[in-house]
N, C-alpha and C positions, 0 to 999 in steps of 0.2 A: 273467874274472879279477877277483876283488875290488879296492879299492880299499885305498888305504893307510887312509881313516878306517872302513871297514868293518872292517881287518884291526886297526885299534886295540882299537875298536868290541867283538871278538871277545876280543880279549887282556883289555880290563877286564872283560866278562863274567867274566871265571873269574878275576880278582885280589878281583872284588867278592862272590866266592862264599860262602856263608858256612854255617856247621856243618849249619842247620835245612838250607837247599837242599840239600844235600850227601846228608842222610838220605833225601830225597823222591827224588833222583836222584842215584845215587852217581856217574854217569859223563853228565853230561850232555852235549847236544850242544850247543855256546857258539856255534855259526853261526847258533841261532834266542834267541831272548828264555826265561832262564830263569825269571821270574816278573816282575810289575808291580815287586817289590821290586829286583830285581836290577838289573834295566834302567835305572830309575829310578838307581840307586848308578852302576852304569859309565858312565851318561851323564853325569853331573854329573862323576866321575872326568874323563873327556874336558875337556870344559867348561874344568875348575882346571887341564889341562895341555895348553891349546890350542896355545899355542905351538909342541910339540912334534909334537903331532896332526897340525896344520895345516899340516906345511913345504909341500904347494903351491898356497899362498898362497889366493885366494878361491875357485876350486873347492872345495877340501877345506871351508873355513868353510863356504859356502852347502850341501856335502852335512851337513856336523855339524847344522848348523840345523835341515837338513828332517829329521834323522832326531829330531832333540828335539821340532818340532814335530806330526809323527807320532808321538808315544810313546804320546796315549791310543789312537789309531784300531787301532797298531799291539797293544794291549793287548787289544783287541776291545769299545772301548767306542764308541758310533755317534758320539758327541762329545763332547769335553772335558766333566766335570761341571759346571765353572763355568757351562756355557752351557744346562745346562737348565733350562726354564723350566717353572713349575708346570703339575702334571698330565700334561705333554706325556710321552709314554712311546714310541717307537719302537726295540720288540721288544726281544729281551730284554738284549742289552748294553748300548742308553740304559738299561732299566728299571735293571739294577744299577746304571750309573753314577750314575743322578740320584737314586735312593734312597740307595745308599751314602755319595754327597758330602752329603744331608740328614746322615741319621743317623749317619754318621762325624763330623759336625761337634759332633752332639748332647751334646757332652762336658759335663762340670761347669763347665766354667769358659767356657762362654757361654752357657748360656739366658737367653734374654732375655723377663722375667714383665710384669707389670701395670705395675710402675714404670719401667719405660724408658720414656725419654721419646724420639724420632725423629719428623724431620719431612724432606721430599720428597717422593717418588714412592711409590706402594705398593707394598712387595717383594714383592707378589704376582704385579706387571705383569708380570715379567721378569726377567732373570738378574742385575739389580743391584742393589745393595744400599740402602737406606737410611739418609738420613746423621742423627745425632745433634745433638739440640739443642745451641747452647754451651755452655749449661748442667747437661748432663750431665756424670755421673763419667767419661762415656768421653772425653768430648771434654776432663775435665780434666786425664785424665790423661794423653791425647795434647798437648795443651800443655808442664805436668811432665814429659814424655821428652824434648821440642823441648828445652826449657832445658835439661835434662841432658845430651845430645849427641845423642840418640837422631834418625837421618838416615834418610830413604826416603821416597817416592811412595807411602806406602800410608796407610790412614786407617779406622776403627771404622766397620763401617756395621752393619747388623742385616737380616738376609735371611729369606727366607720359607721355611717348613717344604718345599716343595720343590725352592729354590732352595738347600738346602743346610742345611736343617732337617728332614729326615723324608720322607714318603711323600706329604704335601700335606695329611693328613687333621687337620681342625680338633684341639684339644688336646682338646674333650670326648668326639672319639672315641678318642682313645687316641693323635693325632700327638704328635710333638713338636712344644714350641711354639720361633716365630722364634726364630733364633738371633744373637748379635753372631758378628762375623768381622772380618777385615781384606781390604780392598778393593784393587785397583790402582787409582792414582788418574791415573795414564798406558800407552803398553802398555808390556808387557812382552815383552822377548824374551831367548832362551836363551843364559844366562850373565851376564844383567842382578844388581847386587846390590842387590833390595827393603827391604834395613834395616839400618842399622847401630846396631850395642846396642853403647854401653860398657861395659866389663868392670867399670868402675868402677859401674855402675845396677846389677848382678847381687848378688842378694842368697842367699850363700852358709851353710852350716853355718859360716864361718870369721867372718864378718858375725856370727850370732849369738855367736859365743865369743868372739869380739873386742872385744863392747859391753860397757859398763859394767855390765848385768845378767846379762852369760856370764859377766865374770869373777870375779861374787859366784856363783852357781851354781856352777862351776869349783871355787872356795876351799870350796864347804860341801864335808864327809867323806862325800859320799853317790855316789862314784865314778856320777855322772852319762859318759851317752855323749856324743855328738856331737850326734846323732840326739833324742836327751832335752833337752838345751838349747835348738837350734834349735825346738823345739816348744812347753817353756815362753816362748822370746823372743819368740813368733809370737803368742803367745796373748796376751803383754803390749802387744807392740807395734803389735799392730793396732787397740788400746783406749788407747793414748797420744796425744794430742789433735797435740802438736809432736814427734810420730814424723816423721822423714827422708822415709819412703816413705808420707806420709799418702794419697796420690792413691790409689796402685797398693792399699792395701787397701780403701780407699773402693769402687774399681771390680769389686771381686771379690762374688760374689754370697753372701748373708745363712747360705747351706744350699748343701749339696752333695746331691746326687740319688744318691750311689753306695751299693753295696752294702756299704759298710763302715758306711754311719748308717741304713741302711734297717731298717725295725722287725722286733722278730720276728716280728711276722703277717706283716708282707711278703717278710719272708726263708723263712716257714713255706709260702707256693707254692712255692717252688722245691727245697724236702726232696726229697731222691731225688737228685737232679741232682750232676755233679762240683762245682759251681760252690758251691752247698749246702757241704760240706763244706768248700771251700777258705776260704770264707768265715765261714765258724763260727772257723777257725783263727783266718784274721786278726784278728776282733772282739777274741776272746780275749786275742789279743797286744796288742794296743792297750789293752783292761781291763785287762789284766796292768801296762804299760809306764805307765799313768796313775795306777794306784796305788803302783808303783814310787814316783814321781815326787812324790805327795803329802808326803813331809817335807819338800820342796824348797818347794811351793804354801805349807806352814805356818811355815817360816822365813823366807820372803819375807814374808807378812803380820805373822807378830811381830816383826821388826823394822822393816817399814815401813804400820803400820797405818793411816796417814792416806793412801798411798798405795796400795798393792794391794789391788783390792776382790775379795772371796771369785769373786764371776760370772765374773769373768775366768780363774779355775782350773776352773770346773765341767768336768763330761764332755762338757757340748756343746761348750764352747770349745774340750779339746783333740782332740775328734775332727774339728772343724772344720780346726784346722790340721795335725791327720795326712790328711786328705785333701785339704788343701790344697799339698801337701809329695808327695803319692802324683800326684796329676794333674797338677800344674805343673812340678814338679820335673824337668829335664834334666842328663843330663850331661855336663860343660863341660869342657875342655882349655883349661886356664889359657895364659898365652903363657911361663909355666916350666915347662910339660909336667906340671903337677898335673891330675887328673882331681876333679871334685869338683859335688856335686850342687846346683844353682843353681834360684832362680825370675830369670825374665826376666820385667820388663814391658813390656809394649806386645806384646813377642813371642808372649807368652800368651795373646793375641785371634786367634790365630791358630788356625784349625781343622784336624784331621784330615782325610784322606781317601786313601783304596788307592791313587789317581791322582795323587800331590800334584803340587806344582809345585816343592816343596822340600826336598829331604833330608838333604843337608848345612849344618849350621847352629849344630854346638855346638861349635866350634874357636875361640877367640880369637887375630885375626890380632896376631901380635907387632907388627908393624909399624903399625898402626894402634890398636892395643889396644881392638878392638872384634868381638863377634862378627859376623860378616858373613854375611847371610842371603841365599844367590846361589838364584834361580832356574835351576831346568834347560830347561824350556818354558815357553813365552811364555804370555800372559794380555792378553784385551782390559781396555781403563779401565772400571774400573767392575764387575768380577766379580771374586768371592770366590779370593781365594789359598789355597792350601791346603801344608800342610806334611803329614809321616808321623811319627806319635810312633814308631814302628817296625811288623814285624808281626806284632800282638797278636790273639792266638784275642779271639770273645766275649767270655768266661769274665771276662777278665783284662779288658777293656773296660768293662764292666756292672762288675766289683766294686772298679775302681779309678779309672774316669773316666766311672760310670755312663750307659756308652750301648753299644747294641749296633749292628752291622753288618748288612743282609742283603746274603748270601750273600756273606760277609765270604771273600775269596779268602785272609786267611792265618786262616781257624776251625778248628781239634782240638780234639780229645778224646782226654784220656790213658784209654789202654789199660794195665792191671797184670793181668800175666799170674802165675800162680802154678805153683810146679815142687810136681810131683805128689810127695807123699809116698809114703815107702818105703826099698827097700834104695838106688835109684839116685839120690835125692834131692842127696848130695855130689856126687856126679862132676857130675851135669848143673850144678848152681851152677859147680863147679870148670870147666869148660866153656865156660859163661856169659861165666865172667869171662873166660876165657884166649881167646875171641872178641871182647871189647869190648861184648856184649850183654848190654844190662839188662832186666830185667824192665819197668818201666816202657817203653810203645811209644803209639804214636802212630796217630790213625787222621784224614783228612778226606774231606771229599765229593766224589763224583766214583763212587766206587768202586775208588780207586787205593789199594793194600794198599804199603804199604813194604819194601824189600826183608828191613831190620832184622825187621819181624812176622814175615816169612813164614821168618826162618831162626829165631829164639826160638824160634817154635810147633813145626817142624821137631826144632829139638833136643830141647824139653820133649816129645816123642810119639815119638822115638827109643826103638826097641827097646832091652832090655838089650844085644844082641850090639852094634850099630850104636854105642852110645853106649861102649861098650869103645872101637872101632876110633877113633872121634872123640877121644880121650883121647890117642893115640898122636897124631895129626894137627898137625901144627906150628902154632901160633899164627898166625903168619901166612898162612896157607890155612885157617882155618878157615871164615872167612865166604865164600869163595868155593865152599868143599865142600856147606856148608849152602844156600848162592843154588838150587839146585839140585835137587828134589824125589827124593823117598826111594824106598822100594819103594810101592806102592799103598796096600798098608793103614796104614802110617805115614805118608802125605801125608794119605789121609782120616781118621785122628787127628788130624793136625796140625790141618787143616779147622775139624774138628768141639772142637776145643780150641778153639778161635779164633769160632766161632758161639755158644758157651757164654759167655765172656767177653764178647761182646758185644750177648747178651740181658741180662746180669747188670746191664747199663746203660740198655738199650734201655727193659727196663720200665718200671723206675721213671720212666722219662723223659716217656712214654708217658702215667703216668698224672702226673706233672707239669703237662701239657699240658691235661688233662680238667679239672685244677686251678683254670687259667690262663683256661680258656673257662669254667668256671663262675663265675670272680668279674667276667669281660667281661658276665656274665646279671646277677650282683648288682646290679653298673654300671648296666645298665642301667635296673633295675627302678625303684633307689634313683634314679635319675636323671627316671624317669618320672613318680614318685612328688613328688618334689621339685616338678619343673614346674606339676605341677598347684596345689601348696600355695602354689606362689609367684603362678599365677594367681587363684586364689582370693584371697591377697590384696593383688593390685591392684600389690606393692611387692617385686620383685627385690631379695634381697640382696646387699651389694659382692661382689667378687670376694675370695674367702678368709675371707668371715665366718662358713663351713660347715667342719667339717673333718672327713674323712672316712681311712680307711684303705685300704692296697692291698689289703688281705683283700677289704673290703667295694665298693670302687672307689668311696669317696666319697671328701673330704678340705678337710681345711683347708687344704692344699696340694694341691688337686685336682688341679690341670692338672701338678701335678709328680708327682703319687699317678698317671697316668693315663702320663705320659711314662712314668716308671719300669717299670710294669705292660706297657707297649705294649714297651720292649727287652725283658724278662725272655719276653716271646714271641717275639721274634726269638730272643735265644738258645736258648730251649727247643727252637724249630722248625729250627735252624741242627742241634741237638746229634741231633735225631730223624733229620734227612737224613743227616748224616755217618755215625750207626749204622744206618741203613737201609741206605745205599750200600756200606758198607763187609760188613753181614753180606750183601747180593745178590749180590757179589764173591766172597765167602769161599763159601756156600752154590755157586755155578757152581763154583768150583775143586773142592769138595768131590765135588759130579756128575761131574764131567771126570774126577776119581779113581777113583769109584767105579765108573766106564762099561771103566775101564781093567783092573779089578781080575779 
C-alpha cells in the first residue's frame, strides 16, 4: 500500500499538470514522474505544504527527502549535474546531464570572457566553482545586495565549460566559454531557502514609470507603452554614473550572444529553419518598436542637451536592453497579488538547467516582503545551483537567451498542417474548431506523435462521406471519435499527409546543417591560416584584436562568434532528430495501414 507522502506525492503530480503535459499525454499515469518538469513542480508543491504532508511526523519528512533527493537519478540522470566533473561522461544520462547543466547554463547573462577576473582553484579540477576576485563587478555587486537586504549562503563563482558551461570543448573549438553561476556556499537540503531578494531590489516596468525620467516620457503625446519606457529607462540608466543600481548594470555583460543582435550572415545559417523565421519577426518588431520610439530619443535630447548623449539611444543600446528585458526578466507576484515583469539581481547569476534545484522562485512572501528562493534537493558546498526559467524548446533558448540544449528533454518543433482545398475545405475548419484542433501541432524526439497530430491529420484526409458523419458528431466526442483510426485508406492519407508536412521541414533543415559544417571548414581553415601568420611573426595578437564573422567562423568576438555558431548546431541537430523521429513514426504507422489495407 502506498504511503501517505507517496499518495500526496501522486495528488501534486496532477495539481502541477499543466496544458503543454496534458497535449503529450492527455490521460497520464500520475503514480510514475510525468516529466523532469512536473516532478520538479509537485515536489517543491510538497515541500511549501509540509506540514500537512508530513502529519506522521519523521518518517514521512525523511521519505519526502529521499524522494527530492532522488529526483535527478529518478529522472534518469547517473548524477546530479552539479557533480559532473569535466570530460567525465558515464553513458548516456551522465552525457545529457553534464552537457545539458553546461549548456543550459550558457545563457546571456553569464558568459564569462577575457575580463573576468577569478582566483582559487581551477574550474576545471572539479565540480566547483571558482571564487571572484574583491574586486570584481561580481563580488561588488554581491556586496551591493548584502547592504540591500539581499540574504543566502550562495556566492558568484565562475565554472568550467563542463562543469556547467558546455561540452568541455575549448572556445576555439566551438565550446562555450566558462560560465559565472551561483554556488552553495554550505549544503544544501530539500526545502532549504538559498536567497532572499527584497522586493524592494526588483527592478520593475513600474520602477521605470515611476522615475523621474518615466514620468516626462509618460507626459510626452507619443502614447508610449509600459514596455517602451522601461527600455528607453534602461538604456539611460545604465549610462547614469549615480544610478541606484549602478553595481547590478556594472555586472551585466557589455553584448548579448542572442539571436535577436546576431548579424545577418549569422542569422543567414540558419535560413530554412522554424527558428529563421521566428526570428526575422522579432528583429522586425524591435526595428519597428525603436523607431517608434525615436521622437521620445529627440525630445529627450532637445530639452536636455548637456545631458542625453545621442549613444545612449543608438540601436545597439536599445537592443541591448531588449535583450536585456527578454533574458533576465521574470515574472513576479507582487505581495498585492500584481503580476508583473521584474529583473532580479544577484538572482540573475543564477543558471538554468532541465535538473534544477529550483523552481519556485517568483512569489513575493508577504510576510517577509521578499522573494524567497527555496530549494527542492539538496546541493553539496561549493557546486553550481541551478534554477528552470521554465520549459523552453531550443528555438526560443538560442533566440532569447542565446544558448541551446542537447537533447533538451522539453525541444519541438511546430508542425502547420494545411486543410486541403476544395468543396470540403469549410466543414473540415468548421470541424476543426468544434474539436478544439488547431492547425498549428507539435512534434518532439523520441518518435512519439501526439494524440492532437494524429486526430488533425485524421480529419484533414477524412473522406467526403466520413467528414459528413463528423459534422453531426457532438463536440464533445469528437476528439475521442478521431483518437481512433479511420478506414485504411484514410489512415494512410492521414500518414502520408503528415510525412509531406514533415519533409517540407526536414529539408531545408537538412541543408541548414551542410550550412553549419561548411562554415566549422571556414573556421577552420581561417583559423589555420591565422596561426601560421601569427608564427611567422613571432607576436600573437590580444585576445579580440581580430574580428571575424559567424559566416566566416572568425571574429572580433571570436570565442562568442564560435559559442553562438556551436548552439545554432545544437539546435539545428536537436530540430533534424525531432523530424527524423517523428517522420520514422508516421512512415511505420503509414506501413501498418498499408499492410492492413
Amino acid at each position: 500500500m502506498s504511503s501517505a507522502v507517496v499518495k500526496a506525492l501522486v495528488a501534486a503530480r496532477q495539481k502541477c499538470l499543466t496544458e503543454d503535459e496534458a497535449y503529450w499525454d492527455p490521460k497520464p499515469d500520475f503514480t510514475r514522474p510525468v516529466s523532469a518538469r512536473n516532478e520538479a513542480a509537485a515536489l517543491s508543491w510538497l515541500l511549501d505544504h509540509q506540514a500537512v504532508v508530513c502529519r506522521g511526523g519523521p518518517a514521512d519528512v525523511a521519505e519526502l527527502q529521499a524522494l527530492c533527493t532522488s529526483y535527478c537519478i529518478r529522472m534518469g540522470a547517473a548524477a546530479p549535474p552539479e557533480q559532473a566533473s569535466s570530460g567525465q561522461r558515464e553513458g548516456p544520462a551522465a552525457n545529457m546531464a553534464a552537457e545539458a547543466a553546461a549548456e543550459a547554463a550558457a545563457g546571456p547573462a553569464n558568459g564569462a570572457g577575457s575580463e573576468v577576473t577569478a582566483a582559487g582553484t581551477d574550474p576545471t579540477a572539479s565540480s566547483s566553482g571558482r571564487s571572484f576576485d574583491d574586486s570584481s563587478v561580481e563580488a561588488v555587486l554581491q556586496r551591493w545586495c548584502i547592504q540591500r537586504g539581499v540574504r543566502g549562503a550562495v556566492s558568484p563563482a565562475l565554472f568550467a565549460g563542463g562543469n556547467g558551461g558546455g561540452d568541455g570543448a575549448p572556445p576555439d573549438k566551438g565550446g562555450p566559454l566558462p560560465l559565472r553561476g551561483l554556488r552553495a556556499d554550505t549544503p544544501v537540503t530539500p526545502g532549504d531557502v538559498v536567497l532572499h531578494v527584497p522586493s524592494d531590489l526588483l527592478i520593475s516596468y513600474e520602477t521605470a514609470r515611476e522615475s523621474d525620467l518615466g514620468k516626462v516620457l509618460s507626459a510626452l503625446p507619443l502614447g508610449l507603452s509600459d514596455d517602451s519606457i522601461a527600455l528607453i529607462w534602461t538604456c539611460v540608466e545604465r549610462k547614469e554614473p549615480e544610478a541606484v543600481h549602478t553595481p547590478f548594470w556594472a555586472a551585466l555583460p557589455d553584448r548579448f550572444s542572442t539571436g535577436l543582435s546576431a548579424s545577418d550572415a549569422e542569422m543567414a545559417l540558419l535560413e530554412g529553419t522554424p527558428l529563421y523565421a521566428e526570428a526575422m519577426q522579432a528583429r522586425k518588431h524591435l526595428r519597428d518598436a525603436f523607431e517608434s520610439s525615436s521622437p521620445a530619443f529627440r525630445s529627450l535630447m532637445g530639452a536636455y542637451p548637456d545631458y542625453f548623449k545621442p549613444e545612449w539611444f543608438s540601436w545597439e543600446s536599445y537592443l541591448w536592453a531588449a535583450e536585456l528585458w527578454y533574458s533576465y526578466g521574470i515574472q513576479v507576484q507582487l505581495s498585492n497579488g500584481n503580476i508583473c515583469t521584474c529583473l532580479a539581481p544577484y538572482l540573475g547569476l543564477m543558471n538554468h538547467h532541465p535538473l534544477p534545484h529550483i523552481v519556485h522562485f517568483s512569489k513575493v512572501d508577504p510576510q517577509t516582503g521578499c522573494l524567497r528562493v527555496r530549494a527542492f534537493r539538496s546541493c553539496a558546498p561549493g557546486c553550481q545551483l541551478f534554477l528552470s526559467y521554465g520549459p523552453y524548446s531550443n528555438a526560443k533558448l538560442l533566440l532569447f537567451y542565446g544558448f541551446a540544449l542537447k537533447d533538451n528533454p522539453a525541444d519541438e518543433v511546430d508542425l502547420v498542417l494545411q486543410v486541403p482545398s476544395g468543396p470540403t475545405a469549410t466543414d473540415r475548419r468548421a470541424v476543426l474548431a468544434a474539436a478544439g484542433l488547431p492547425l498549428e501541432q507539435r512534434l518532439r524526439a523520441g518518435g512519439r506523435i501526439a494524440p492532437a497530430v494524429l486526430a488533425c491529420a485524421r480529419l484533414l484526409a477524412a473522406p467526403p462521406e466520413i467528414l459528413k458523419q463528423l459534422r453531426r458528431v457532438p463536440p464533445s466526442e469528437l476528439k475521442a471519435r478521431l483518437a481512433a483510426p479511420g478506414s485504411t485508406e484514410a489512415e494512410a492519407e492521414a500518414m502520408r499527409m503528415l510525412v509531406d508536412a514533415i519533409d517540407a521541414l526536414l529539408c531545408p533543415a537538412r541543408e541548414c546543417a551542410r550550412r553549419l559544417q561548411m562554415a566549422e571548414g571556414d573556421k577552420a581553415n581561417l583559423t589555420s591560416d591565422s596561426t601560421q601568420r601569427q608564427d611567422a611573426a613571432a607576436a600573437p595578437p590580444s585576445l579580440g584584436s581580430e574580428r571575424v564573422s559567424l559566416a566566416t567562423g572568425t571574429d572580433g568576438d571570436g570565442r562568442v562568434g564560435a559559442e553562438l555558431r556551436h548552439f545554432a548546431r545544437l539546435y539545428v541537430d536537436g530540430l533534424i532528430q525531432i523530424l527524423e523521429d517523428s517522420r520514422a513514426a508516421v512512415s511505420r504507422a503509414m506501413e501498418m495501414a498499408g499492410a492492413c489495407a
